[in-house]
N, C-alpha and C positions, 0 to 999 in steps of 0.2 A: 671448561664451562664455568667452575667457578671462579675464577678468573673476572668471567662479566655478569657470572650473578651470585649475590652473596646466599649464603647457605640459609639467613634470616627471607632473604627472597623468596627461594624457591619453596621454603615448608609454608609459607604465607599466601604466594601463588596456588598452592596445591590444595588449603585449607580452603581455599573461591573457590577453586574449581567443585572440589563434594561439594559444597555447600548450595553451588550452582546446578550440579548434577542432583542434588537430593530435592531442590526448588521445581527446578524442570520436572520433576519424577510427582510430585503431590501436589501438583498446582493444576487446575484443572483448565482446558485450553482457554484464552480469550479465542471472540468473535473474528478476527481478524484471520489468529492461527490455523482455527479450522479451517475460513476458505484458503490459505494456502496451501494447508494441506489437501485440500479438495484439489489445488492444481495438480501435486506431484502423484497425484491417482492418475494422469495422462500426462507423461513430461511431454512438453514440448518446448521450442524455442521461443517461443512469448506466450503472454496470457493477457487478458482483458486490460489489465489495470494495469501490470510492472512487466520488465524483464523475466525470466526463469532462475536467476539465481537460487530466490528464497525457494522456489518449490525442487530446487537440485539441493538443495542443502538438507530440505525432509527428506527425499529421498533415500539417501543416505544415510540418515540417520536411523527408517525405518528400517535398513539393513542392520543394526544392531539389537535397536529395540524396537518392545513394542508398546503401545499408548502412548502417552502425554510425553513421555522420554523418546520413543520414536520418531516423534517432532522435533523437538531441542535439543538431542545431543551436541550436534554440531553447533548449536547457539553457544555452549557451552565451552566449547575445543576454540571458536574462533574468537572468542571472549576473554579468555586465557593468551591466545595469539596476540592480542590487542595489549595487554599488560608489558605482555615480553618486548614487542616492538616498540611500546612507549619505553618503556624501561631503556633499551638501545639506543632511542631517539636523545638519550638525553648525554651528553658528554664529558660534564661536572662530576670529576673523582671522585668528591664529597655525597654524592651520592650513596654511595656503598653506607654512609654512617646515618644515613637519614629512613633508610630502607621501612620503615614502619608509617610514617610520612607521605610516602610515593603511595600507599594504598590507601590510608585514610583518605587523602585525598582525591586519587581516581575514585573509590568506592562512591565518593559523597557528587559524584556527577548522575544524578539521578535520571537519566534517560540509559545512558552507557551501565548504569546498574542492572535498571530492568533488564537492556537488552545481551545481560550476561545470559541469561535465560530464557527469554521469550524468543520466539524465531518467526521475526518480520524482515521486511527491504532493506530497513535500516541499521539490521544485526550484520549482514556480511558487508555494509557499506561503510561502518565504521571499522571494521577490520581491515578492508581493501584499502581504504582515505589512509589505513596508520600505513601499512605496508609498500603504497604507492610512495606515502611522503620519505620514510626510510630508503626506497630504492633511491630515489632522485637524490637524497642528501650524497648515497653513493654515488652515484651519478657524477654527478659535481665535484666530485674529489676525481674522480676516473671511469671516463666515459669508455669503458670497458664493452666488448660485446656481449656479454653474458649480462651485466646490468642491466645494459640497453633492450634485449630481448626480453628480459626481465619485464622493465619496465612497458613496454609493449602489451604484453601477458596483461598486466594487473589494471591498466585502466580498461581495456576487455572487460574484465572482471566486474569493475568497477562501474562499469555501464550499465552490465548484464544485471546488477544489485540491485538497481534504481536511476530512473533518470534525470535524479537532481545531482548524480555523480561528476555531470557536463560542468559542474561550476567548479568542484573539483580540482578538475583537471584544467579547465579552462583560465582561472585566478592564481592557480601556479605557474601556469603561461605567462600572463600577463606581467607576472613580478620580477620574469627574467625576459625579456623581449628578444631580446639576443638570440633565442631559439629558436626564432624563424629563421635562421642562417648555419645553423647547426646540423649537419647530415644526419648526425646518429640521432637527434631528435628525432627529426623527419620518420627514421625507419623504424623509430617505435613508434610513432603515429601510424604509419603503412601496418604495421604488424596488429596496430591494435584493431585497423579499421579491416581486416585480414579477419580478426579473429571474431567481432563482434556480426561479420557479414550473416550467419546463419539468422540473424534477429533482424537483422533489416528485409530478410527476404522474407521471413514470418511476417514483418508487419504488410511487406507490399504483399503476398498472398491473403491478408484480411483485410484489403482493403486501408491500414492505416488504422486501427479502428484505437487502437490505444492512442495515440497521437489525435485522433480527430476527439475523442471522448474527452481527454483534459484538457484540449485549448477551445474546443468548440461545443462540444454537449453538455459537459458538467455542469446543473444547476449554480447557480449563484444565490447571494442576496445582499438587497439596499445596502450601500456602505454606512457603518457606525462606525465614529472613532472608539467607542471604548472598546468592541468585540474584534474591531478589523486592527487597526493601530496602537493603541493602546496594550488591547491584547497581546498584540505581534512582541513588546516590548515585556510585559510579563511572561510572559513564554520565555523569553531570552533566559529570564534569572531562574523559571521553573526547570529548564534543562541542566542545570548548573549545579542546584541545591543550595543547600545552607551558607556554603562558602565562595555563592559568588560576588560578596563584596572584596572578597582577597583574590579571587583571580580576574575579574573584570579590573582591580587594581593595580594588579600586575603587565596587565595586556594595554592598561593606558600609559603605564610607564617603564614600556618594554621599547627600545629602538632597536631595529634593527642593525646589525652591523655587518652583514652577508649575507648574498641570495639565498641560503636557508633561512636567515630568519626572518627575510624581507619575504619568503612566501609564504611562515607563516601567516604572517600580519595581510597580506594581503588574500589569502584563502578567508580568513575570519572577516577582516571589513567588506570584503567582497559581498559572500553569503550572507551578511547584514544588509548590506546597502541594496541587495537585490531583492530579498526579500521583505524590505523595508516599502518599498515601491510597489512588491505586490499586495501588499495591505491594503494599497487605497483601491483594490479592483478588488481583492477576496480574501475573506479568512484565511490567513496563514495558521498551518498546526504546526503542534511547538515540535513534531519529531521532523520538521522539515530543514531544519536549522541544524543537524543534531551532528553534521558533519566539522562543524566550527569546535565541537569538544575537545576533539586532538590534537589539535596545535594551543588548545587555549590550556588543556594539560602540560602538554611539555612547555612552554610560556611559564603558567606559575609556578609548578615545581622548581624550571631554574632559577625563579625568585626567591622561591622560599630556600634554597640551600644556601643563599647567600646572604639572607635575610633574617636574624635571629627572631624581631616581634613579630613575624609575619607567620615563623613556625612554629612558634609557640602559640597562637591565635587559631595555625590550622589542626595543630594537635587537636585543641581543646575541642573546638567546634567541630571536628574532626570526627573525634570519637561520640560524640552528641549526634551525629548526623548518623554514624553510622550504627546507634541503636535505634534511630526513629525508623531508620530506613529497614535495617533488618524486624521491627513490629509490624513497619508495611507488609511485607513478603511474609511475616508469620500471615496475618490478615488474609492477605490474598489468598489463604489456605483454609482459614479457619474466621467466618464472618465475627463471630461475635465479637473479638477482638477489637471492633470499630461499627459505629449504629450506620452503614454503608454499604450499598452494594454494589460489588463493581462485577463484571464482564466473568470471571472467576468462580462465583459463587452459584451456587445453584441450577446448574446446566447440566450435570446427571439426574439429578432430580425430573426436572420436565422430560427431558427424554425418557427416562424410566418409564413417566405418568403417561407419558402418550404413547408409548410403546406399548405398555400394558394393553391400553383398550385398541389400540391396533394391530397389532401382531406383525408381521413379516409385509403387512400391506405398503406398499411406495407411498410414499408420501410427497406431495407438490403441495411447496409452498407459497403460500401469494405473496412478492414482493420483498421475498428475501434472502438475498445469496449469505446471510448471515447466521440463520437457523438452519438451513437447509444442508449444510455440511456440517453442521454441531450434530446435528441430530445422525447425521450418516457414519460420524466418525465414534459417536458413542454406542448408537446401536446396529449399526451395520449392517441400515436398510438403505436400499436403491432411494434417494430423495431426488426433486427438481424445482429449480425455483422458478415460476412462472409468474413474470416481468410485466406490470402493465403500462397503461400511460402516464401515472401519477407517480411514478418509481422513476428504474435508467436501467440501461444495458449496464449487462456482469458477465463474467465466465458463461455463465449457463446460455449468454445468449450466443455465442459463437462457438461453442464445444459441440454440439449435436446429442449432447445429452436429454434434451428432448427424446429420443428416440426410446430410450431406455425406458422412461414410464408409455409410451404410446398402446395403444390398444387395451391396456392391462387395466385392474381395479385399481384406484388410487384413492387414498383419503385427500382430498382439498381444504388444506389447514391456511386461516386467515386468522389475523388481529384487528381486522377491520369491521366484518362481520360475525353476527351468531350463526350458527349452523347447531343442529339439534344433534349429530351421532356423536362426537367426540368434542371433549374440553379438557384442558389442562390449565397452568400457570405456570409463570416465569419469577424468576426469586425478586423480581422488582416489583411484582403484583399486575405484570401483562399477561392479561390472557391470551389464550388462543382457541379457538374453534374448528370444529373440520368435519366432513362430511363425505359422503362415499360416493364416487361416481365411478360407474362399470367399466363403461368403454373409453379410456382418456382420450381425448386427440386435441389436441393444439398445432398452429402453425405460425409460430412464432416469427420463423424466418425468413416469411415474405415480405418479400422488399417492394415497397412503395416510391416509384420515384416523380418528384412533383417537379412539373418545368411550366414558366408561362407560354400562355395561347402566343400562336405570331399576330394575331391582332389585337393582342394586349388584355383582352377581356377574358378573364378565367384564370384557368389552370387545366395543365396538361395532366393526368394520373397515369404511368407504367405502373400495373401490379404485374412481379416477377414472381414465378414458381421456382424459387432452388429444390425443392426436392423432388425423390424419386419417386414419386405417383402423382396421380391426377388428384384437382380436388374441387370438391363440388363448389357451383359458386353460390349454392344456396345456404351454404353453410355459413357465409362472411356477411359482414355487416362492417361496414364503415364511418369510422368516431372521425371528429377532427377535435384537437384541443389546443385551448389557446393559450400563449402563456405571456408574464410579466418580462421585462427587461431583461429580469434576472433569469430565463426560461424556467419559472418555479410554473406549474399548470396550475392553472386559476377557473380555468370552465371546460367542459369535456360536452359535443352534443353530436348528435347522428348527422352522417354526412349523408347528401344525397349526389351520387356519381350519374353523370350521362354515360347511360350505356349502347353498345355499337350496336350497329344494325345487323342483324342474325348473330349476335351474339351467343357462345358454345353453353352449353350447361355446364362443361368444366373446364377447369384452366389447367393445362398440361402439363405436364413434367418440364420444367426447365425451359416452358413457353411464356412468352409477354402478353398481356393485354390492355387494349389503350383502352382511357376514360378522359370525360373532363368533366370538371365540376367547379364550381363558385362558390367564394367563400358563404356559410348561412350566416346571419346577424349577431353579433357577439353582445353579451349582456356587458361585457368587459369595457371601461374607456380607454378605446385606443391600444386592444391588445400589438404583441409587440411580433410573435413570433404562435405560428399553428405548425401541428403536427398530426399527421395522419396516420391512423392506428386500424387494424382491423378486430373487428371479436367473433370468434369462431366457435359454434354450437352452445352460447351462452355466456363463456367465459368476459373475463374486463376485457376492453380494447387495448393490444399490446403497442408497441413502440417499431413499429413495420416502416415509420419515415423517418428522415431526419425533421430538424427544428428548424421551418422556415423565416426566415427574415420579412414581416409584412412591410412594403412598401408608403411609406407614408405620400 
């Protein structure tokens, strides 16, 4: 072993890892962490928004520890993993004497920093991207069966992370064409699509819902060059840090000289060029990009070894980057440090303050799968986040976690409204409000589905009962809202439905009933898209339809 790692390595590698493990340990969760921690409270093979990777990786971790480390260890072990396999990736002997170099440099990739510790989609995704690419360089030298099932395994893997993984794997396709004629290709494509099969059965028993949620429901908005494109293009050098004038330099005058390093280069222009195009339809975020790091690290590292002004540039800047970077991460711990607050700060705080004046009481939140497992994971009460028209579908809306507050006392916490029994704040100066109500009931999960009249005039309405009781139909009340281009909702008014003749007083367990109804007049010019919401004993109108397409 030491052999392929220098003893300067490995005490340097170990020196991240505490350092990672102590970060993980007294960094208090972001918003994001908690709801996936909120997944791995039900593993299953998919979730609202991603794959299951991220909420298998808490899992596991919560088997070791417990709190904020409970979360991240494994952010931590695959983050270390990620070091080792770039470090292998790279095949310049000269290596071994630059060993101080190789980490200033990875360290100063400030997304691949964060995600030494934090544990999102994108932590096991650039670990599986290094792992994937190291198979295949084996690969390539000896198409071995053990590689090749290898390989199989990891882009599985890879998929199960995230499903911007598909570029991945697809842009290292492309760079060697020749693998559509390749048997042992083929049977790790077979194995992988083998292995990933439990997620695709998840999504067709949800209907598809993650798939139809980010190419079809996600709000948008109007394109700007500076926030959409522009952006898109700051974000590139924010993923980078300080030293991507030296590796965006490297990558321009890198040629390749063989299908390894010709799939570098085309992994990285790939995931540029594609997400370059998605800019002019929607904000690209910068952790979207964040799989181009690892070939853009192994790229300028083999520059800089052979490069003497290059490494002395990246020293310098090097070591500069990596104490701004380490006052971030003190930060992130400890506000005052920076007149800013980020996601980190201040979240046992609230929880404490509304725990205080609630006690053990569940708490449903309006419109936020963001608090709503912050608060569960600190104080470790039963919470739900209850979804309306002006919001989107989240985990909560397909988990049946509903169920868990039903019948029971719940406080009804909003930032929208005051409510008189309970208040707190949030370290940004958001408040929140919340109020008692005895007997909860929601019914989130009735499905609305809207077809046109055959005579063209109207609308057809199925309301569906998926659940297991009946429910009164005098409880509902019928919203329609109407939304922009971008389906942002712009006006929300009471629908009036035609109702059937000898119509029941309740709508049964797992029974249909027909309506129809006309759209009512919109204050809106030329709304673009309505959506049918039910509200039930008071609560907002939830998101019971999809977002229809109005016909111009």
């Amino acid at each position: 072993m030491s052999q392929k790692f220098p003893k300067l390595f490995l005490i340097l590698l170990a020196i991240l890892f505490v350092l990672n493990l102590i970060q993980a340990s007294v960094t208090e969760l972001i918003f994001d962490e908690a709801y996936y921690w909120y997944y791995a409270q039900d593993m299953a093979w998919g979730y609202f928004d991603h794959p299951p990777m991220v909420a298998f990786l808490i899992k596991i971790s919560s088997l070791f520890f417990d709190g904020e480390l409970g979360v991240r260890f494994m952010s931590c072990v695959l983050s270390a993993g990620t070091y080792i396999l770039l470090w292998l990736l790279v095949d310049n002997p000269k290596k071994k004497d630059y060993v101080v170099h190789f980490f200033l440099l990875a360290f100063s990739f400030t997304l691949m920093n964060a995600y030494g510790f934090l544990t999102l989609p994108d932590t096991p995704l650039l670990f599986f991207t290094t792992l994937f690419l190291w198979l295949y360089k084996r690969f390539l030298k000896d198409e071995s069966l053990t590689t090749t099932l290898l390989l199989g395994v990891v882009m599985a893997a890879l998929m199960y992370s995230k499903y911007h993984a598909v570029l991945v794997i697809l842009f290292v396709f492309l760079s060697n064409f020749k693998l559509i004629f390749n048997k042992k290709a083929w049977l790790a494509v077979v194995l992988a699509l083998i292995c990933y099969a439990p997620h695709f059965w998840w999504l067709y028993q949800n209907d598809f819902v993650s798939i139809t949620f980010h190419l079809y429901e996600r709000p948008n908005q109007a394109y700007k060059f500076d926030s959409f494109t522009l952006g898109f293009f700051l974000n590139l050098l924010v993923i980078i840090g300080l030293l991507f004038y030296w590796i965006y330099g490297a990558l321009f005058k890198f040629k390749a000289t063989d299908k390894f390093s010709k799939a570098l280069v085309y992994l990285i222009y790939g995931v540029i060029v594609f997400f370059f195009i998605s800019s002019f339809n929607r904000r690209v975020q910068a952790q979207w990009t964040i799989a181009i790091s690892i070939p853009l690290m192994i790229i300028a590292y083999n520059r800089l070894l052979t490069h003497p002004k290059m490494r002395k540039w990246v020293f310098r800047i090097g070591i500069f980057s990596a104490v701004l970077l380490l006052y971030a991460r003190a930060w992130m711990v400890y506000q005052p440090l920076f007149p800013f607050i980020y996601e980190t700060h201040g979240n046992k705080t609230w929880v404490n303050e509304l725990h205080e004046q609630t006690g053990d009481t569940p708490i449903v939140f309006e419109n936020s799968y963001r608090r709503s497992p912050m608060y569960q994971f600190y104080a470790g009460i039963t919470t739900f986040s209850l979804n309306n028209g002006f919001y989107r579908k989240n985990q909560y809306s397909i988990d049946g976690s509903e169920e868990k507050v039903r019948g029971k006392e719940v406080v009804y916490v909003s930032i929208y409204s005051k409510f008189g029994d309970v208040s707190f704040e949030h370290a940004d100066g958001t408040k929140g409000y919340g109020k008692y109500i005895d007997n909860f009931q929601s019914y989130r999960n009735i499905k609305c589905i809207v077809e046109k009249t055959s005579e063209g005039v109207g609308y057809q309405l199925k309301v569906y009962n998926p659940y297991s009781f009946d429910i009164d139909l005098s409880d509902l009340k019928y919203t329609i809202s109407y939304s922009n281009p971008y389906k942002q909702v712009q006006e929300m008014l009471p629908l009036k439905v035609k109702k059937m003749d000898n119509e029941p007083a309740v709508l049964k367990s797992k029974d249909t009933l027909d309506y129809t109804f006309e759209l009512p007049l919109s204050k809106m010019e030329n709304p673009s898209y309505f959506r049918i919401g039910i509200s039930e004993h008071g609560l907002p109108p939830g998101l019971n339809g999809r977002p229809i397409k109005i016909k111009e």
